[in-house]
N, C-alpha and C positions, 0 to 999 in steps of 0.2 A: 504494500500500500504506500500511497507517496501522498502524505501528509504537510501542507502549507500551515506554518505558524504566521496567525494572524499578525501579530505585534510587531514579524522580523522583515515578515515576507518572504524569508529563504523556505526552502523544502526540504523534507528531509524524509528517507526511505525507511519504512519498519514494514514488516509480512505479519505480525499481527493487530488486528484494528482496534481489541482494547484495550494494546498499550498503547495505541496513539490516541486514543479517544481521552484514554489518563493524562497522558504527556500532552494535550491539548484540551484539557479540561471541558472537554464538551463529549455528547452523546454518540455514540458508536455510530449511529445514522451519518450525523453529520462528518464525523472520521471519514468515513466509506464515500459520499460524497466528494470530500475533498481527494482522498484516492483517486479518483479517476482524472483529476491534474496531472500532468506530465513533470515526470523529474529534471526540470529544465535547469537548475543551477548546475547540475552534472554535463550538463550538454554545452557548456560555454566553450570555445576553443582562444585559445590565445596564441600568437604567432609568437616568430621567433621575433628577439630585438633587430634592427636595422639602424643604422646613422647616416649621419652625412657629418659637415663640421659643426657644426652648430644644435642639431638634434639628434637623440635617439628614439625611433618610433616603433609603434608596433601596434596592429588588428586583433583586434577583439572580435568573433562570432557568435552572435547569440543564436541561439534556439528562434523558431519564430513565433512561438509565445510569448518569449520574451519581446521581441522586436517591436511586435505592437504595442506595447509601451514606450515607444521610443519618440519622443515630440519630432518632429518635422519643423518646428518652430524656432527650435535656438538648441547651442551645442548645451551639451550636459556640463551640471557642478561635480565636483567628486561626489556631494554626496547623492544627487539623481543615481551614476553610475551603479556606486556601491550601492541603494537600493536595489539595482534594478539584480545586484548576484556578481556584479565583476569584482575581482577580488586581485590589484596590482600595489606594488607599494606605493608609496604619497609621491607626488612629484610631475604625475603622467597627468595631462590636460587633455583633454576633446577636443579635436582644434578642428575638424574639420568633418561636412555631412558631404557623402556623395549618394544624392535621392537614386538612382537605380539600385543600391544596395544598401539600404536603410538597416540592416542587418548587422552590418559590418561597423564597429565605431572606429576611428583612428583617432592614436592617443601621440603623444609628443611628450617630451620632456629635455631641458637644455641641457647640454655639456654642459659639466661646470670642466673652467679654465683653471689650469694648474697651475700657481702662482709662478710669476715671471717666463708666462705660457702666452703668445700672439693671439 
């Protein structure tokens, strides 16, 4: 069963329904409901890193449950991302939507310069 915690938003996998009815303090009905969500934080793909001189980047894939969550409207904060299940460390910005693949986020973060470094 793949059980959404309300509070977190992540999901998380157990095969029996009333330890997750426990572990989500609601009624085994509703457990089993929520079971039939897709284990989408499992399904996030992250690329390898890339650079050039000035950044390092790197794609993120979501699932497309997730994806539809994804505004069309403005790049994401860290904390939209980490809502939505992306899990990189601090530093990586949204810098950029390419609408044929709303799917896909690219993330960016600066070289830092090595003192007495051009």
């Amino acid at each position: 069963a793949v059980v959404s915690t309300q509070s977190t938003g992540h999901y998380y996998i157990t095969n029996n329904l009333s330890m997750a009815a426990e572990v989500e303090n609601r009624p085994v009905e509703e457990a089993a409901a929520a079971a039939e969500e897709v284990c989408v934080t499992n399904l996030i793909r992250y690329s390898e890193k890339y650079k050039d001189s000035q950044y390092e980047y790197r794609h993120v894939t979501l699932p497309e449950v997730i994806s539809k969550k994804v505004p069309s409207t403005h790049l994401l904060t860290e904390t939209e991302w980490r809502n939505l299940g992306v899990q990189q460390s601090p530093g990586w910005v949204h810098y950029m939507i390419h609408p044929p693949e709303k799917h896909i986020l690219l993330f960016r973060r600066a070289i830092k310069q090595q003192a007495g470094a051009g």
